[in-house]
N, C-alpha and C positions, 0 to 999 in steps of 0.2 A: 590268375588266382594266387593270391599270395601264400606262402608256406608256412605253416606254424611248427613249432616243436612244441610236444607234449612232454615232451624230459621230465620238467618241473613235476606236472603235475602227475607223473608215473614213480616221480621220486620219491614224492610228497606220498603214494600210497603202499610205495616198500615200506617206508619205515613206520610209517602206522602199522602196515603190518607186522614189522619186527616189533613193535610194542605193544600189539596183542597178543602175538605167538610169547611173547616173553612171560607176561603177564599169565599168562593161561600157565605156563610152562610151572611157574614159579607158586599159585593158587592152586595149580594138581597135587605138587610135591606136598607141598603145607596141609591139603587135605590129605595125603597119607601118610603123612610123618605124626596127625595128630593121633592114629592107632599103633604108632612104633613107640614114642616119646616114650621115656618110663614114668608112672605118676607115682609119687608116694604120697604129695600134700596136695598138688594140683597145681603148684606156682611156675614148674619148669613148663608147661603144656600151656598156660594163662599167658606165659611171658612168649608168646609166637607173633610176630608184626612182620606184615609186608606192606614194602614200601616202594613206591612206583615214582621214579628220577626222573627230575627235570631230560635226559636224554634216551627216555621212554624204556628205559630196564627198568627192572624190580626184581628185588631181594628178599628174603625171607632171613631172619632173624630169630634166636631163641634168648631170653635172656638181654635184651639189649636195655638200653640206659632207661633209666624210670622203674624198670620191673619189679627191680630188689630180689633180681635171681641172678647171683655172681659167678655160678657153677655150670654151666650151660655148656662150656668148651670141654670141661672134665668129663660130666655124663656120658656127651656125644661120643667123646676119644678114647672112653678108657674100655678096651676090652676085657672078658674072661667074667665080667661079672652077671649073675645069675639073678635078674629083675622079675617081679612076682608080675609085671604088668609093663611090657614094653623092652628096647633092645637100647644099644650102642651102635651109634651112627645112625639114629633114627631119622635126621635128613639128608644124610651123603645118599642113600640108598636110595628113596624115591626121587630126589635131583636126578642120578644114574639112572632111575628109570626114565623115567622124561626124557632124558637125552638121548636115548639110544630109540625111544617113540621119534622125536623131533628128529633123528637122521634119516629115518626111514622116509618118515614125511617128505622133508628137504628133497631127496632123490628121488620117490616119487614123482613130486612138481617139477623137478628139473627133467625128467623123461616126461611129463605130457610137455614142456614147452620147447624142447626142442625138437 
């Protein structure tokens, strides 16, 4: 009986799974960053795109090209200010939360499989 490796095909379903987990990781943050955002007009909150790479990541964006929301870096970064609707760093925070969900997870999986 001849011997096959499955390598390939065990390869082939890590990295689909890294680019679900990514994807999921990345469409949680972006549903909670849209209750952080601050709105004053609605166009910093409207200009949110995620984008899923040819090498199965995806990004979350505020403000990227097309939007005609130039300010998106400022909002995010500038602390001390007092927003009647929303924070600063309204996606650094829920990204940090994902990640520290997604490590737990990680070490979970790796104690059932070893």
């Amino acid at each position: 009986m001849p011997y096959r490796s499955n390598l390939s095909a065990a390869l082939a379903k890590v990295e689909k799974a890294k680019a679900a987990g990514s994807e999921a990781m990345v469409t949680g943050a972006g549903e909670e960053s849209d209750d952080l955002v601050p709105v004053n007009t609605g166009r910093l909150k409207r200009s949110k795109r995620i984008t899923k790479h040819d090498d199965g990541s995806s990004s979350i964006t505020y403000g990227s090209d097309g939007t005609g929301v130039d300010y998106a870096a400022v909002v995010h970064n500038k602390p001390g200010v007092n927003y009647q609707h929303g924070q600063w760093q309204f996606l650094r925070q829920p990204l940090m939360n994902k990640k520290e969900r997604l490590s737990d997870t990680v070490a979970a999986v790796r104690k059932v499989l070893k």
